[in-house]
ROMIKOL-589386 format. One record per atom (N, C-alpha, C, O): residue in one letter; x, y, z. Coordinates in steps of 0.001 Angstrom, whole numbers, plus 500000, padded with zeros to 6 digits. Example, Ala and Ser with C-alpha at 12.3 -4.5 7.8 and 13.67 -1.06 7.14 Angstrom:
% residues 2
a513190494310507800;a512300495500507800;a513200496700507800;a514236496681508465;s512850497750507080;s513670498940507140;s512900500030507870;s513409501138508039;
This chain:
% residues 345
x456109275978414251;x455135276420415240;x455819277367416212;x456721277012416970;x455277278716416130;x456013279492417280;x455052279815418429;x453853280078418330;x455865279740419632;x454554279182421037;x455549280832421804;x456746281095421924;x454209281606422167;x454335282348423276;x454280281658424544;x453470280741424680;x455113282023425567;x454837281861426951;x454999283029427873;x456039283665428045;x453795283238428466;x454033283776429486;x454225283234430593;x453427282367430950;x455257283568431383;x456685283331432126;x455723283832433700;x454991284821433740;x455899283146434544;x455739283316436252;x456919284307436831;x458083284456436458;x456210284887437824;x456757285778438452;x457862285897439668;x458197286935440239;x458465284210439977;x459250283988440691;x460445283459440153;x460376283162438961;x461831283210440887;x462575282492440394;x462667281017440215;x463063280311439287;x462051280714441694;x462028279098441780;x460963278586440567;x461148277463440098;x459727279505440010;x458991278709439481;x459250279190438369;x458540278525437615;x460028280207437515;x460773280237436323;x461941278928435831;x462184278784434633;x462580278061436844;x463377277765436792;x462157276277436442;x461952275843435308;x461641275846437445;x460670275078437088;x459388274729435479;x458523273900435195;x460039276000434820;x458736275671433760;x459462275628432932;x458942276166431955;x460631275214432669;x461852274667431755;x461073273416431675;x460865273163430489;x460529272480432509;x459839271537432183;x458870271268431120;x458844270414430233;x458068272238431448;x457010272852430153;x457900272879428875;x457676272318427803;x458920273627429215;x459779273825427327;x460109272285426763;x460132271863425606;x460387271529428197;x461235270565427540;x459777269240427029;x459816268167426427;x458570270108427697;x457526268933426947;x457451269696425515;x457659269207424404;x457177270722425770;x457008271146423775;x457859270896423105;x457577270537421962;x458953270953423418;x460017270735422675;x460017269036422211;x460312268668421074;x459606268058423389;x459597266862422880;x458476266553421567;x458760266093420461;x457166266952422065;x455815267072421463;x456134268152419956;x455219268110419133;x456805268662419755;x456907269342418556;x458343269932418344;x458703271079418609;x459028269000417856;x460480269408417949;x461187270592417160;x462356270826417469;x460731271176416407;x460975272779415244;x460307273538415624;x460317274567414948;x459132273537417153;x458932274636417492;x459461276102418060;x460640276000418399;x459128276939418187;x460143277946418477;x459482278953419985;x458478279665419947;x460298278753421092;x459531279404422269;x459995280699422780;x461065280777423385;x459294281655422583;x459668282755423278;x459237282830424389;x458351282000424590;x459506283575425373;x459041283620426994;x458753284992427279;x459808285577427032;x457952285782427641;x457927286866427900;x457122287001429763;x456106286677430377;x458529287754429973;x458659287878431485;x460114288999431834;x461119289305431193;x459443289444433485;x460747290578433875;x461793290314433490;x462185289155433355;x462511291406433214;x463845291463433101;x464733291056433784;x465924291274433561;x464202290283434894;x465583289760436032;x465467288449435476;x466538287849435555;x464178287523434726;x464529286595434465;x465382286024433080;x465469284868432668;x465970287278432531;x466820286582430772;x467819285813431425;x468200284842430770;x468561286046432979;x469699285321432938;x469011283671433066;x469506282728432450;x468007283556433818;x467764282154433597;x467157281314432640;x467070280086432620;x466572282546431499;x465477281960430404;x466959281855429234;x466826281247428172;x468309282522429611;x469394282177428396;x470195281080428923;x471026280573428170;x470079280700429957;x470860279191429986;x469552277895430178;x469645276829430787;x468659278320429603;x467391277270428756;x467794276972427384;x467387277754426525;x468765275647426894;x468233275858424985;x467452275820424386;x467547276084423187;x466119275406425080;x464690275106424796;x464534276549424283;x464306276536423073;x464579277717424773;x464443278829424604;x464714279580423538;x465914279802423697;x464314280250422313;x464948281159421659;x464790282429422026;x465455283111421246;x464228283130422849;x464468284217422978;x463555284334424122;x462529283676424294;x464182285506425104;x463315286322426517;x462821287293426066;x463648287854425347;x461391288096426117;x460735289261425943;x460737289668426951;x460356289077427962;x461307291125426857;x461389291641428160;x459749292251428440;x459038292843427627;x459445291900429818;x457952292608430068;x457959293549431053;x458687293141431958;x457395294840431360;x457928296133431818;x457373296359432625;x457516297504433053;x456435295476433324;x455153296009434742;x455430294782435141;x455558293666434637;x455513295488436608;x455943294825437762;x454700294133438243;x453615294614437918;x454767292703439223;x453860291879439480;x452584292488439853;x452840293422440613;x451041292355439619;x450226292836440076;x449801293872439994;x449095294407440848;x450277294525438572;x450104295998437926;x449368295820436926;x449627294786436311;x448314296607436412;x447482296289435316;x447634297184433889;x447562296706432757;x447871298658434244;x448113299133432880;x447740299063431786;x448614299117430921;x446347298918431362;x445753298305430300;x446190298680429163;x446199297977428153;x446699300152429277;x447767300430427854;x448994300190427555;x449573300569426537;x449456299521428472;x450883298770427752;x450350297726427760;x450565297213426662;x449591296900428545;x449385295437427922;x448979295464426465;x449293294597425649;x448462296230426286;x447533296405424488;x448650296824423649;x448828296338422532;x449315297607424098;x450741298095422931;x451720297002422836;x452349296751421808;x451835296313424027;x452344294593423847;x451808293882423058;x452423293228422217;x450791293889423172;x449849292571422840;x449880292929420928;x450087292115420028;x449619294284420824;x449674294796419441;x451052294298418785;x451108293722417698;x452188294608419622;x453169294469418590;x453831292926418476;x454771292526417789;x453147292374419222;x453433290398419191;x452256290044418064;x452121288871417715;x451589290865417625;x449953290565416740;x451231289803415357;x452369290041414954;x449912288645415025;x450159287984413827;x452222287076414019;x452824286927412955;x452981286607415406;x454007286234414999;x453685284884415850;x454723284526416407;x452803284179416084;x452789283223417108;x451292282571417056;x450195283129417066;x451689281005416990;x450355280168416789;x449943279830418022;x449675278674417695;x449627279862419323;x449613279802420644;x450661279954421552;x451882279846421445;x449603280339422838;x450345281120423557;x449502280460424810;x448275280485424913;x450514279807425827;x450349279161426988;x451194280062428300;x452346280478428423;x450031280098429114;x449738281321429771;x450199280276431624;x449430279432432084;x451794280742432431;x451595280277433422;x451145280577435018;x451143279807435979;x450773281962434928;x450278282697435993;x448676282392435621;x448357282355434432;x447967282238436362;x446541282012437011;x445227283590436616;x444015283739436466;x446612284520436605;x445614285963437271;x444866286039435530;x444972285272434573;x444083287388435729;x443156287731434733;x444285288425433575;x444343288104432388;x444936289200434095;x446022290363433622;x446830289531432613;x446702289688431399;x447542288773433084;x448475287998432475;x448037287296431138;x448840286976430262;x446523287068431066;x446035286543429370;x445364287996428709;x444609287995427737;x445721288987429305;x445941290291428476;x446183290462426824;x445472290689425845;x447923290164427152;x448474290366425898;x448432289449424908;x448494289835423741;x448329288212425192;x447665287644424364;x446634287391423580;x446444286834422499;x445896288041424542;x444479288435423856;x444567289107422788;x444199288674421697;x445257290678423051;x445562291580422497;x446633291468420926;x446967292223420013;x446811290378421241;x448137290155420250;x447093289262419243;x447479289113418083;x445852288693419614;x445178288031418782;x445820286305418311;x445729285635417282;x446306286137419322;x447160284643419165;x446012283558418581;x444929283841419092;x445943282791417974;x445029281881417644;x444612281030418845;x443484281021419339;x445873280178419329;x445281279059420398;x445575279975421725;x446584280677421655;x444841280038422864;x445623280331424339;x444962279835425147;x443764279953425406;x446182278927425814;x445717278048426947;x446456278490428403;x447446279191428615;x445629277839429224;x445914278342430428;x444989277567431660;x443866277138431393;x445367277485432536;x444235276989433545;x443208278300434083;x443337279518434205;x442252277408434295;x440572278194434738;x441493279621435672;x442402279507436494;x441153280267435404;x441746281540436752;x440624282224436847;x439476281886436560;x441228283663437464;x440138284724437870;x439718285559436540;x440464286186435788;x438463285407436473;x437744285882435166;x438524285751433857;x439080286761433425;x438638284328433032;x439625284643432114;x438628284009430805;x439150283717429729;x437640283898430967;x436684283306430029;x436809284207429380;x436820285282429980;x436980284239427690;x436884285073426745;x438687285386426454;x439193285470425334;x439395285515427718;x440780285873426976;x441350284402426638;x442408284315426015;x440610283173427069;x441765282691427004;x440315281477425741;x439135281767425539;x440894280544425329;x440202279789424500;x440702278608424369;x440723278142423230;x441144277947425293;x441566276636425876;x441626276535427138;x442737276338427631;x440618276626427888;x440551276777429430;x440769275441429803;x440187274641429071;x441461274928430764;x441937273705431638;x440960273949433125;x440762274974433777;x440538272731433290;x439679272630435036;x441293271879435829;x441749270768435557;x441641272473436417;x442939271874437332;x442475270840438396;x442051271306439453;x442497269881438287;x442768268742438657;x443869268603440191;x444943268014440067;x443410269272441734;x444806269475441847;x445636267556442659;x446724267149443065;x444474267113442501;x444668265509443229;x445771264827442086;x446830264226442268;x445052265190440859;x445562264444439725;x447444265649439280;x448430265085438805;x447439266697439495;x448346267239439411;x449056267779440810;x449341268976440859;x449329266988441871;x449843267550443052;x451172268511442874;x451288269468443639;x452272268238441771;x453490268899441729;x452980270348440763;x452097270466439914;x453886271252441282;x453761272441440453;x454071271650439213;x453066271403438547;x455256271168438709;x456005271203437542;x454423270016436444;x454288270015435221;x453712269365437277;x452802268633436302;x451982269550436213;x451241269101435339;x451441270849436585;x450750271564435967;x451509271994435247;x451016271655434171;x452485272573434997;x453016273701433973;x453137272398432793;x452499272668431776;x453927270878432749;x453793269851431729;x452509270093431453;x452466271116430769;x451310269608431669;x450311269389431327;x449512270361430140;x448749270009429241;x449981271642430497;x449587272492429467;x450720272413427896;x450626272970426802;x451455271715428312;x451806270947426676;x451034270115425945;x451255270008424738;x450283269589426398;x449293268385426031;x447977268855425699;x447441269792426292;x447532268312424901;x445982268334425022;x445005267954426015;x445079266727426082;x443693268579427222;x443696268256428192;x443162266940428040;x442634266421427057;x443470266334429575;x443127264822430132;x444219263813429628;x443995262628429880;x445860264256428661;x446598263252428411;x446603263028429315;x445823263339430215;x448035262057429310;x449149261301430219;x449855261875430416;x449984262483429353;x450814262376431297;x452107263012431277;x452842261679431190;x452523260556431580;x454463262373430249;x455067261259429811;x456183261050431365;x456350262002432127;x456814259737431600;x457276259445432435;x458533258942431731;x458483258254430712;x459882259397432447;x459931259441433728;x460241261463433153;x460693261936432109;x459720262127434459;x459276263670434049;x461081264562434116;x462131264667434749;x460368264966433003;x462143266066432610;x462567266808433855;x461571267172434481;x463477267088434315;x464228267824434910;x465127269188434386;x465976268997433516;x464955270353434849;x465254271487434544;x466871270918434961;x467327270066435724;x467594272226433688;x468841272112433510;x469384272999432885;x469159273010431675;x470415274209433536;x470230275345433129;x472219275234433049;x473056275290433951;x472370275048431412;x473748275278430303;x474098276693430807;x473550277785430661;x475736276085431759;x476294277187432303;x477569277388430899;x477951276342430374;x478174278793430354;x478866279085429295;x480371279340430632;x480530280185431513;x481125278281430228;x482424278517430877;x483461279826431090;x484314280023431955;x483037280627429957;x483619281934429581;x483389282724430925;x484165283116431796;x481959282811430752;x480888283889431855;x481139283247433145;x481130284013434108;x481430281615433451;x481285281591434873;x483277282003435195;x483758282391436260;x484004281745433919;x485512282273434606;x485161283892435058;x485420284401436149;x484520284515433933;x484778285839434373;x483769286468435668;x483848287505436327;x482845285373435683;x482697286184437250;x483342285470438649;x483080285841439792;x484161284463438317;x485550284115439673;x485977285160439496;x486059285924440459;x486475285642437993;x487935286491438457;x487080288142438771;x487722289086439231;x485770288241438478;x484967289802439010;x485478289632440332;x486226290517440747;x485113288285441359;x485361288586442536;x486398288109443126;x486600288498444276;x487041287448442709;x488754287286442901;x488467285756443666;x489306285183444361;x487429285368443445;x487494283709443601;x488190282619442763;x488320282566441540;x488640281697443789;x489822280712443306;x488437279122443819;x487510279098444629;x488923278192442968;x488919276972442791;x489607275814443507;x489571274615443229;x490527276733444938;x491774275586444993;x491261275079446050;x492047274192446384;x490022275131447105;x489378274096447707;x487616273775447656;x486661274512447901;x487662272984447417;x485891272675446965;x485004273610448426;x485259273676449629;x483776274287447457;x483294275493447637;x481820274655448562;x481279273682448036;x481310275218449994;x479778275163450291;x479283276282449890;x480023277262449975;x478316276409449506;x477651277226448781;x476381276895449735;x475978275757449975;x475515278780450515;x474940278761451441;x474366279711451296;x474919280804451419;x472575279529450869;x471680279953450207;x470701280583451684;x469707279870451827;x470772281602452647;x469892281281453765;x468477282407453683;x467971282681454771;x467980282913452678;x467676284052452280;x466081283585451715;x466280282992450655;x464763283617451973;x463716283281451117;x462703284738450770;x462566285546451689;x462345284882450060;x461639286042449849;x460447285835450278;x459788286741450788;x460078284822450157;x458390284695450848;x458277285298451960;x457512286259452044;x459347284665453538;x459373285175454546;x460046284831455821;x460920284021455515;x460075285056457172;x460673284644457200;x460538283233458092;x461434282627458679;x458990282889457988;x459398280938458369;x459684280176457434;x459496278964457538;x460325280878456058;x461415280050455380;x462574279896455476;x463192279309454588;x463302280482456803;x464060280897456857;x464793279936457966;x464222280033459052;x465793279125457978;x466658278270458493;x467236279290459276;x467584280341458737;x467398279080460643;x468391280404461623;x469805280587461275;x470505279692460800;x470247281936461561;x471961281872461049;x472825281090461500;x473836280595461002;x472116280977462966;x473437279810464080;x474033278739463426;x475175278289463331;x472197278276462720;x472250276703462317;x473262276935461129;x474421276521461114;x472771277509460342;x474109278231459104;x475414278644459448;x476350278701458650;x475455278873460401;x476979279124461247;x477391277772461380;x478090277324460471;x477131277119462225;x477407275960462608;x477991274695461215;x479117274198461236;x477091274431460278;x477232273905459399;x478421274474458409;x478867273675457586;x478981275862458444;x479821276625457783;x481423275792458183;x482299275167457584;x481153276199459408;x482479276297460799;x482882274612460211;x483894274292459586;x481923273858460575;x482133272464460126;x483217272338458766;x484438272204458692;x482317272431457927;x483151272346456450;x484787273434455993;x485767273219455280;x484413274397456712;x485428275324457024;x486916274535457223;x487936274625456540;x486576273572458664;x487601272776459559;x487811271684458606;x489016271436458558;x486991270780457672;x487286270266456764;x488509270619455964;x489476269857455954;x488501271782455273;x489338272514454997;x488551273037453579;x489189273416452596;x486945272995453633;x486542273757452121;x486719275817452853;x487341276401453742;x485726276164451756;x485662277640451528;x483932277758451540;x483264276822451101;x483323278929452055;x482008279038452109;x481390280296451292;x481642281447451649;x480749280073450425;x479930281388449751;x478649281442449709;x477862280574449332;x478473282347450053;x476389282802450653;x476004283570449623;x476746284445449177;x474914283348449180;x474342283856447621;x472587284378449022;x472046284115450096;x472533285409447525;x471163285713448341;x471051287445447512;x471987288010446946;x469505288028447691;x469561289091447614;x469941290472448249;x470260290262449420;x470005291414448027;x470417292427449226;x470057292456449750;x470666293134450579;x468704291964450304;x468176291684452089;x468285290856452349;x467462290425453156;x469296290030451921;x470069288617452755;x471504289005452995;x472346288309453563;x471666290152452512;x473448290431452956;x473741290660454372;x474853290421454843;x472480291251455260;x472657291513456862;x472556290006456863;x473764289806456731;x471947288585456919;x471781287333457332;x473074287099457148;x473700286812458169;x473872287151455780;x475032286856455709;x476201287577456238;x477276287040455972;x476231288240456655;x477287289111457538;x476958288122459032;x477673287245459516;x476059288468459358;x475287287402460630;x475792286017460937;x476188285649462043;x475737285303459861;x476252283719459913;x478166284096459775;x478931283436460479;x478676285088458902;x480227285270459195;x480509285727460444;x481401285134461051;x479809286894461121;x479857287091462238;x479903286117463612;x480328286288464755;x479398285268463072;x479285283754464270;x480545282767464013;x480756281761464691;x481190283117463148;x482338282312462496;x483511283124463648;x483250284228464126;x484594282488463921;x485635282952465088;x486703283503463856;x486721282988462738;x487773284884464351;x488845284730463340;x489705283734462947;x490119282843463689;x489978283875461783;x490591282764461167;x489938281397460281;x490638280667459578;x488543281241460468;x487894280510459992;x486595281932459200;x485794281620458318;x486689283325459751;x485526284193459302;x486146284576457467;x485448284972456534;x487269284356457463;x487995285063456311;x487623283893455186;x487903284176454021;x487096282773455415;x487003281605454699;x485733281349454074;x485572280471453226;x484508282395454645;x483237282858453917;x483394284139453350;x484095285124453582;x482289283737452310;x482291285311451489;x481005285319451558;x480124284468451683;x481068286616451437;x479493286581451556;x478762288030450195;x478645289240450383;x478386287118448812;x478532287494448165;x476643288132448070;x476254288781447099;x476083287914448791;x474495288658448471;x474356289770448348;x474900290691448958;x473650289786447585;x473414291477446929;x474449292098446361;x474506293230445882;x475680290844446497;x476724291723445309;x476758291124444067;x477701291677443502;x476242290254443259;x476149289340442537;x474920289901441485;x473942290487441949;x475056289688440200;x473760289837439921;x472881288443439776;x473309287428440326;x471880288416439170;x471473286916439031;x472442285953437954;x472910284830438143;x472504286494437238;x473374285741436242;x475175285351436765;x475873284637436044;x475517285729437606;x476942286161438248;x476819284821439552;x477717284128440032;x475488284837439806;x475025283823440900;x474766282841440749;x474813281988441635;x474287282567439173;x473709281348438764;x475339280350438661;x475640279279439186;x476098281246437777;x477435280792437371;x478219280733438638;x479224280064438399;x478213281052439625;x478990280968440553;x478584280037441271;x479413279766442140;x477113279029441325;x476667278455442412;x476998276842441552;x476826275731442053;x477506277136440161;x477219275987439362;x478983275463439657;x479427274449439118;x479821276335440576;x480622275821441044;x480921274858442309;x481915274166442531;x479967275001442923;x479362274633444216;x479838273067444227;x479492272272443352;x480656272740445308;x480912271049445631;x479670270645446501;x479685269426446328;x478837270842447147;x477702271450447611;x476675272317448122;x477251273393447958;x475724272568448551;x474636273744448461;x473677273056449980;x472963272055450039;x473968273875450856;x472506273947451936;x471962275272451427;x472593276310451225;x470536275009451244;x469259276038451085;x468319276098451493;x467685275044451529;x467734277224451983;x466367277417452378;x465390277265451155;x465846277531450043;x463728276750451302;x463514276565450015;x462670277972449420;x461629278513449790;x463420278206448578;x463705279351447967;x464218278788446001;x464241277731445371;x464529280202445735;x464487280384444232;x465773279757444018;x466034278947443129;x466552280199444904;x468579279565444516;x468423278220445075;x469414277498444965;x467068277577445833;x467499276451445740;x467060275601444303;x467642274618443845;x466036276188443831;x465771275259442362;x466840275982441478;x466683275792440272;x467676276608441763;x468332277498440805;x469524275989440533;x469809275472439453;x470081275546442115;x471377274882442484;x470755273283441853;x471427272365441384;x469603273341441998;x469172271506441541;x468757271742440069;x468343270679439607;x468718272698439209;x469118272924438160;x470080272741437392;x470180272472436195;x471091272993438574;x472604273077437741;x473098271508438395;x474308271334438535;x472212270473438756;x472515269206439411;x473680269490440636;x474592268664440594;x473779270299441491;x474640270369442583;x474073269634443487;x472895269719443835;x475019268766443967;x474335268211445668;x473766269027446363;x474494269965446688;x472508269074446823;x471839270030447542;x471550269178448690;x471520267947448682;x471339269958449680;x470533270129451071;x469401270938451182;x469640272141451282;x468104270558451191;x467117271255451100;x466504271333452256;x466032270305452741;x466365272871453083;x465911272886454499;x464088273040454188;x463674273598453172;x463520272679454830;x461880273150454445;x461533273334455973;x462117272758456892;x460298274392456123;x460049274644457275;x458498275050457201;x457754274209457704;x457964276026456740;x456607276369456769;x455908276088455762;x454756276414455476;x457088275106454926;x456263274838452983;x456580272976453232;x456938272142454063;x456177273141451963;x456221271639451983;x456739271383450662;x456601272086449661;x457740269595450861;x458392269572449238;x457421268613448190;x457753268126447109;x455904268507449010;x455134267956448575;x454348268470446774;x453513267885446085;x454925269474446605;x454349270747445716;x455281271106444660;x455167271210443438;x456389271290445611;x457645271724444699;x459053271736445054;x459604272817445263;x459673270671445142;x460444270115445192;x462023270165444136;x462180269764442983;x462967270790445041;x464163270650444359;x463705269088442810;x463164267983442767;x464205269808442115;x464531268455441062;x465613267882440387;x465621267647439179;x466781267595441383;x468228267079440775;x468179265019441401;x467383264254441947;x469334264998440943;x469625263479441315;x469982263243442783;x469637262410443621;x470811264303442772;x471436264226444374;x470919265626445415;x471360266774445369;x469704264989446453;x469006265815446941;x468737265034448526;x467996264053448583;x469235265436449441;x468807265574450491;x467381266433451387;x467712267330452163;x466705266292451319;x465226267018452030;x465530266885453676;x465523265756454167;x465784268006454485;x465776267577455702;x464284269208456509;x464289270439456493;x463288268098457068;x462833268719457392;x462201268010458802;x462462266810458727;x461469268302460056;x460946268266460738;x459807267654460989;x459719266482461354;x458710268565460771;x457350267837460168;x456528267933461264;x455758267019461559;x456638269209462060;x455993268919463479;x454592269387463167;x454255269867462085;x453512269138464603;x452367269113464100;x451961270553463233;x451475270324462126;x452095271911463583;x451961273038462511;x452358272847461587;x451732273348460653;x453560272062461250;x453920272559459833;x453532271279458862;x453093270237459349;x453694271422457720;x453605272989457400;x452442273657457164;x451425273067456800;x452541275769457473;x451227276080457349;x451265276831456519;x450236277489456368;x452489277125455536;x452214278041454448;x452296279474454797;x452034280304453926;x452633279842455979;x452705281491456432;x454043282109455971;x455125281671455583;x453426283461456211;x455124283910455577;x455825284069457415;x457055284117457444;x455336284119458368;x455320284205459734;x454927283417460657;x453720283379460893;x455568282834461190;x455176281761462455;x453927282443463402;x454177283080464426;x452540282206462894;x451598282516464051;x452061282249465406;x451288282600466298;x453107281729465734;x452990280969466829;x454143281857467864;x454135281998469087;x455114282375466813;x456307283161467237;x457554282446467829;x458470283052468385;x457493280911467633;x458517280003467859;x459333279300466803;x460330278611467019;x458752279577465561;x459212279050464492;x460459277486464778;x461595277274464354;x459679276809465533;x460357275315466043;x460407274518464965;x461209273584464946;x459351274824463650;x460255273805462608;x461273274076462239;x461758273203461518;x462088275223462450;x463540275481461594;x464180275141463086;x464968274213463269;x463807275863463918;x464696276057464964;x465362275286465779;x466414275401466408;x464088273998465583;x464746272529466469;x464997271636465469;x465169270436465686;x465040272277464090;x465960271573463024;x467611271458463598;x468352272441463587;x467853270706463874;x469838271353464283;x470927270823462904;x470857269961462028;x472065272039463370;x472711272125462324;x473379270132461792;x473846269740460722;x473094269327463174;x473960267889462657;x472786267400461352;x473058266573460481;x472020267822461425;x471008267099460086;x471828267750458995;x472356266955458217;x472003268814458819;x471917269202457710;x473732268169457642;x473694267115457008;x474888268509458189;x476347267956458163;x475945266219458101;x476629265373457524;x474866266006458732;x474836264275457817;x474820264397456901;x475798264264456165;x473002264892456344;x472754264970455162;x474024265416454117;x474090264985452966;x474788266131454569;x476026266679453585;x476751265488452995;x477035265272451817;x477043264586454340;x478350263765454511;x477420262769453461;x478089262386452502;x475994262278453468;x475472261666452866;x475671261322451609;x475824260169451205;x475676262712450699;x475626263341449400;x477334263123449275;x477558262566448200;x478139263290449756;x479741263311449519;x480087261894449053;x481089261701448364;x479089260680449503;x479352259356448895;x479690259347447764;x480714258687447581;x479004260088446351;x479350260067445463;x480543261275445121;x480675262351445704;x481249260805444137;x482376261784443412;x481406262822442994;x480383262442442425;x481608264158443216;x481485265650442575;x482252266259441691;x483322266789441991;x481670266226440309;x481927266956439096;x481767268590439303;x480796269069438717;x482573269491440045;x482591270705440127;x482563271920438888;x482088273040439078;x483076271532437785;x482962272267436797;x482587271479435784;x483197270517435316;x480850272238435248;x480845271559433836;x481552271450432489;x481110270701431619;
């Protein structure tokens, strides 16, 4: 059985529908899954084994193009017995259409009657977590989801994570915080640098080493939180955002003795790779989507606004991050340190 998927448009929820693979994969074990999605996501769809192969897809989120979806859809025609669809929009059961897939399922979205021919009514009481919607479309509708629910787990290749220490001339010889402060949504996802300063300086005096992952518009945040660091303790962060590619980041974070994150894509990236995490939440909630490792700290607030889901504090005080202080997160750390840390897989 070979199963198309079309692949979501974020990182955190790419990393999340490894779940989905790992129900088909249980439910039909010789099936074969391709994923077709951007090109930034092969580094995380190749450390999936569920996966045989990433299709690269060439239009950017929210672009319609009706003639490349059809020249897609044409040249996937006749190699695939269904095709489970995880974006909502109309666009996205395009190529499948086009490709003439036999089964395609998907939940009810915006006008998709006719492309799709297994429509799901979403349930969202009965499915509160992202990851039980994306399971659920393994099943035939109204199962059970099986318990206790898979956890994403993304097979780091030892080769690739030596050679990107030695790309950036990183050493191993004191256990690494790894400091994610960067969300793309916006910025009341965003934990303040101080508080990220503060928590750095800490572990610093411990005697670890600090590395900040993030995209190139998290490299000013991260200069920001080194900048708050005094000499002599500033030389002890790196601040690797926007110099990294994704794949360079994934392998580098899977070194991590632990991880504070904003909730963001590198934080399901880090509870992927089972790192002790610290998960900051501020305008979201982990009610939805939730880091999924063993060892997970949630430190959040919970004041009456939040959370409201903005990418911007209506309010212009952003007091759920702000009167978060950095000692939550250095408990929560010290918390997670109870157990022994396996630093390299």
């Amino acid at each position: 059985m070979n199963i198309l998927i079309i692949g979501p448009s974020w990182v955190g929820d790419m990393v999340m529908a490894q779940t989905l693979f790992q129900c088909l994969k249980k439910r039909h074990p010789d099936c074969a899954i391709d994923v077709l999605a951007p090109d930034w996501s092969r580094p995380i769809l190749e450390r999936m084994p569920e996966v045989r192969q990433a299709l690269s897809f060439p239009l950017g989120h929210g672009v319609l193009e009706l003639a490349t979806r059809r020249r897609i859809g044409k040249s996937l025609a006749g190699r695939y017995d269904q095709a489970i669809l995880l974006p909502n929009s109309m666009k996205s059961a395009l190529v499948p259409f086009f490709a003439g897939i036999p089964l395609r399922t998907g939940w009810k979205g915006e006008m998709r009657y006719g492309l799709l021919n297994d429509v799901r009514k979403l349930d969202k009481d009965r499915y509160p977590l992202m990851i039980e919607r994306f399971m659920a479309l393994a099943y035939p509708a109204g199962a059970e989801l099986p318990q206790p629910y898979p956890r994403p787990s993304l097979q780091i290749d030892p080769a690739t994570r030596d050679a990107a220490l030695a790309h950036f001339g990183l050493t191993l010889d004191r256990p690494v915080l790894a400091l994610c402060p960067g969300a793309e949504f916006g910025e009341a996802k965003r934990w303040p640098s101080e508080h990220y300063a503060k928590v750095a300086e800490a572990k610093i005096r411990e005697g670890w080493q600090v590395w900040l992952f993030g995209s190139k518009k998290d490299h000013p945040v991260g200069e920001d939180i080194r900048s708050r660091l005094i000499p002599g303790l500033r030389e002890e962060a790196v601040n690797l955002s926007g110099e990294t590619s994704l794949a360079q980041a994934i392998d580098l974070l899977s070194c991590a003795a632990s991880v504070v994150s904003n909730d963001s894509g590198l934080m399901h990236v880090a509870a992927a790779l089972n790192r002790p995490l610290v998960a900051v939440y501020g305008s979201t909630s982990p009610q939805f989507t939730p880091p999924l490792a063993e060892q997970v700290e949630i430190i959040r607030l919970g004041i009456e606004c939040s959370p409201c889901f903005e990418r911007t504090c209506r309010f212009g005080h952003y007091n759920c991050l702000v009167q978060l202080q950095p000692r939550v997160a250095m408990d929560a750390l010290q918390r997670l340190a109870v157990e022994p840390v396996e630093v390299m897989p």
